[in-house]
C-alpha positions as CSV (number, residue, x, y, z in Angstrom):
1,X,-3.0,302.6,233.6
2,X,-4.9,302.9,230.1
3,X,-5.5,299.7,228.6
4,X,-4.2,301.5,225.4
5,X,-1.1,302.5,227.2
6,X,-0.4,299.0,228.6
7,X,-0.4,297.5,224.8
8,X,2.2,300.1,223.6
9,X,4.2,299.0,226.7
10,X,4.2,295.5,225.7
11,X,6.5,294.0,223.3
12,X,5.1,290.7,221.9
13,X,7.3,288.2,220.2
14,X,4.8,285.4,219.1
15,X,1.3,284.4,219.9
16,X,-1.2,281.4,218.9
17,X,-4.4,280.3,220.7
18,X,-2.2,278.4,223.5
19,X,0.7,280.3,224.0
20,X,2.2,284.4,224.4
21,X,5.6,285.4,224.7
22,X,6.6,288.8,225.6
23,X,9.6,290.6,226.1
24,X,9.4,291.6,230.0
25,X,10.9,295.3,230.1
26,X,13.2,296.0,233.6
27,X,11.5,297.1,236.9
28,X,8.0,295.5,235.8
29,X,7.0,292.5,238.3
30,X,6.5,289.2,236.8
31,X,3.2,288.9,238.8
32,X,1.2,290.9,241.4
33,X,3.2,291.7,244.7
34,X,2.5,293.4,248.1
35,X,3.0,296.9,246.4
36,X,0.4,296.5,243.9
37,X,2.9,297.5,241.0
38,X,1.2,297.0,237.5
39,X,2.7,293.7,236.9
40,X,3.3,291.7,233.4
41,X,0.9,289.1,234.2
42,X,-2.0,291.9,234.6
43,X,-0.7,293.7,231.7
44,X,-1.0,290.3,228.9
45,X,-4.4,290.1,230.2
46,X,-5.4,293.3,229.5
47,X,-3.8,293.0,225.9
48,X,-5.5,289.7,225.4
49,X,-8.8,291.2,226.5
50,X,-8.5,294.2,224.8
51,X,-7.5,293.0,221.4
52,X,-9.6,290.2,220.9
53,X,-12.8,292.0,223.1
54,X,-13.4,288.9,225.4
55,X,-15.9,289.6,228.1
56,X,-15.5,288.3,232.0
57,X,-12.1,287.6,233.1
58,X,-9.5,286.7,230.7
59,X,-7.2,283.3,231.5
60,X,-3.5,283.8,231.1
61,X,-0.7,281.2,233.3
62,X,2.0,282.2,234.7
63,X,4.4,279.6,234.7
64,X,8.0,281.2,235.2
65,X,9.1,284.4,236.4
66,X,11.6,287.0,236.2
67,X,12.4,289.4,239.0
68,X,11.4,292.9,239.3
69,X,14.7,294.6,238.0
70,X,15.7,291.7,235.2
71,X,14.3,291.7,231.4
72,X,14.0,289.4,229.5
73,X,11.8,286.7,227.5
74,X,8.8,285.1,229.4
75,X,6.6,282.9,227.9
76,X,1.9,282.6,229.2
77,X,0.1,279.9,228.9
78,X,-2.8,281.0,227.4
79,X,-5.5,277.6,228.7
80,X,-5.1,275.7,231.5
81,X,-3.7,273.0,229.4
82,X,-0.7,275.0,228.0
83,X,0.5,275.9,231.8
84,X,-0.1,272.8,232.9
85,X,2.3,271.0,230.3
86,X,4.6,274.1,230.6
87,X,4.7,273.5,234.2
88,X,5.8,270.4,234.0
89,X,8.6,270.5,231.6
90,X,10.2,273.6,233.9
91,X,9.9,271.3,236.6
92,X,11.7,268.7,234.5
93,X,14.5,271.4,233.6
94,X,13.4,271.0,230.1
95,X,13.2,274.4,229.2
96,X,16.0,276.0,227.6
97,X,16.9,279.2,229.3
98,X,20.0,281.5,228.1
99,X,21.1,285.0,229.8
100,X,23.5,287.7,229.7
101,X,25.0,289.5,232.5
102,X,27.6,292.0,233.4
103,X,29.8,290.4,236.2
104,X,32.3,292.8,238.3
105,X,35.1,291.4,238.1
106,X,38.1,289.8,235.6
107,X,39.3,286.2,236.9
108,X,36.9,284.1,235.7
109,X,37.7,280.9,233.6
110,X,36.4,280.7,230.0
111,X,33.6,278.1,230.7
112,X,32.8,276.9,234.4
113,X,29.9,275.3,235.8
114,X,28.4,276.5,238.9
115,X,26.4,274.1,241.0
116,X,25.2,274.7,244.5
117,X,22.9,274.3,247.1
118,X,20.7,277.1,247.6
119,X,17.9,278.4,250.2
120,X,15.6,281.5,250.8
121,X,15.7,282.8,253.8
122,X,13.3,284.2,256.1
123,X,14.7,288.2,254.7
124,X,13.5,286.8,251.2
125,X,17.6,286.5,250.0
126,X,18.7,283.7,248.8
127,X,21.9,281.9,250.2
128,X,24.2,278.8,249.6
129,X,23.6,276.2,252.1
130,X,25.1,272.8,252.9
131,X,24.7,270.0,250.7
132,X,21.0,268.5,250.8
133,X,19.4,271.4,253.0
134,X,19.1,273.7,249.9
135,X,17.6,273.4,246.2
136,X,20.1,271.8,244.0
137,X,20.9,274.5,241.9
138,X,23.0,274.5,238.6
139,X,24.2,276.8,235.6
140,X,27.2,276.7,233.2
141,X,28.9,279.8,231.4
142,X,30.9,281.4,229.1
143,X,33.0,284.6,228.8
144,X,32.0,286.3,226.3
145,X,34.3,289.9,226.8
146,X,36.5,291.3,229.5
147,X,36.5,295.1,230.0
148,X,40.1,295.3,232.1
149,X,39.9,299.1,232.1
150,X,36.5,299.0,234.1
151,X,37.3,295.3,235.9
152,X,34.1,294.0,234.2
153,X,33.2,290.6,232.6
154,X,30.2,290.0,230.3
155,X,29.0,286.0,230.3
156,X,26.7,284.4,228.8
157,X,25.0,281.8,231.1
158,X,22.7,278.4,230.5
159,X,20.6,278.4,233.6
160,X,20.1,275.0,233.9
161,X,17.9,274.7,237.0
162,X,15.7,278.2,238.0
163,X,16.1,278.9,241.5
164,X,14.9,282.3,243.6
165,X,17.7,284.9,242.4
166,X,19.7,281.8,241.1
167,X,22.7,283.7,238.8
168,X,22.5,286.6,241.6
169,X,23.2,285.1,244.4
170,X,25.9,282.0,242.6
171,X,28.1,284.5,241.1
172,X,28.1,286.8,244.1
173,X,29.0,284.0,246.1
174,X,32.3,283.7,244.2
175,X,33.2,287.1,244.8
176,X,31.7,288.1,241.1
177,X,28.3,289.7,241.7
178,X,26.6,290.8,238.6
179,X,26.7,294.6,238.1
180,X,23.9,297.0,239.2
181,X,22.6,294.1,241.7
182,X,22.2,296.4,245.1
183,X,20.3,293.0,247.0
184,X,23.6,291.2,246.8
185,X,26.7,292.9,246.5
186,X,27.3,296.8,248.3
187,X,29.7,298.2,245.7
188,X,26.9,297.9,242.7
189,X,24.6,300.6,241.9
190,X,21.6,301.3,238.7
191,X,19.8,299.2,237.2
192,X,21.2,295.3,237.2
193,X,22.9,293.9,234.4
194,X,21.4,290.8,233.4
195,X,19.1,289.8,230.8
196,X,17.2,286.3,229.3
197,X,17.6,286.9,225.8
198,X,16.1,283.9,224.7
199,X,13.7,280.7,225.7
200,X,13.3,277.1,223.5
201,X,11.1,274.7,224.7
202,X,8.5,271.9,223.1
203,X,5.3,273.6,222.7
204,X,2.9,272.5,224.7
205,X,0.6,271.3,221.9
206,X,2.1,270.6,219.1
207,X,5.4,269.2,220.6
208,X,7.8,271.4,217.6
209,X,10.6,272.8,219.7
210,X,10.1,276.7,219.6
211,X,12.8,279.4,220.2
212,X,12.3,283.0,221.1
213,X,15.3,285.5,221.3
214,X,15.7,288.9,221.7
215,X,18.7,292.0,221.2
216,X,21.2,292.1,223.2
217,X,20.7,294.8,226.1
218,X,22.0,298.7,226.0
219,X,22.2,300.9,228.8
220,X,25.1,300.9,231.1
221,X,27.5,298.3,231.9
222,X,26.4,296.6,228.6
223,X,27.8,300.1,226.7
224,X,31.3,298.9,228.2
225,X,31.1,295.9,225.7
């Protein structure tokens, strides 16, 4: 892809001499994979290099991902400093994290808090396993809307500890997988329903908490809403 090309593609929401954050559009991989898709991480560095004409090769961090078919915010480190700080407060759960999705589904309580133990397996899922085998694994929600006509329910989730397909694989497991999802649940097809729409967390240098939010999503199942 034309490096021209990749910058219209990209929607940046704030960047300084330590940090980028980016609005990740759906289907685009976080990082390089197996299939050599044009990923996010590739495409910052192109816009970094690009825009500010830096020779060699360009450092961006990854320090948190999305999966392929989910958008959302994601926040580079642009010096090794920056990722290593913003490492360590993710490891620390100290990085605010809210989503949106559309759950099939309407017997859900107002707020609930989901915590679980959860494991990849060898397929690359994700499953809930037995207490101390898995990845302690927590989020809290709130209904936002029920659609009873289409037996739909849009939540709005605090992901408090970011595991492999962590909301996926929790509310399928309680019989409420999120729309659109075709890993986990059979009766789901398109383009899954589930969104971060916004990131807070200390900046790595200057220590002022930052927040970074986006629209809400359109397409379908959020049109039902």
């Amino acid at each position: 892809m034309e490096d021209g090309k990749v910058m219209s593609k990209l929607e940046i929401l704030y960047e300084d001499n330590h940090i980028i954050v980016v609005k990740k559009p759906c289907n685009i991989l976080s990082q390089s994979d197996s299939t050599k898709d044009l990923d996010l991480l590739t495409m910052v560095k192109m816009y970094i290099k690009e825009k500010y004409n830096k020779p060699g090769n360009v450092y961006i961090g990854l320090v948190h991902r999305l999966d392929r078919p989910v958008s959302g915010v994601m926040v580079f480190a642009r010096t090794s400093k920056a990722a290593r700080r913003l490492s360590e407060d993710i490891r620390n759960n100290k990085f605010k994290k809210e989503y949106v999705a559309v759950v099939k589904g309407v017997g859900l309580v107002n707020e609930d808090r989901f915590v679980d133990y959860l494991e990849k397996g060898r397929d690359g899922n994700t499953v809930i396993s037995k207490k101390g085998k898995g990845k302690l694994s927590i989020l809290e929600y709130k209904v936002l809307k029920v659609n009873y006509d289409k037996e739909e329910t849009l939540v709005k989730i605090n992901l408090i500890t970011g595991r492999h397909h962590q909301i996926r694989v929790q509310f399928a497991s309680r019989k409420y997988p999120l729309c659109g999802d075709m890993r986990y649940s059979n009766n789901n097809k398109g383009q899954i329903a589930l969104c971060c729409i916004s990131i807070s967390f200390l900046h790595p240098i200057t220590k002022e908490e930052v927040l970074f939010k986006i629209d809400f999503p359109s397409g379908r199942y959020w049109n039902d809403f």
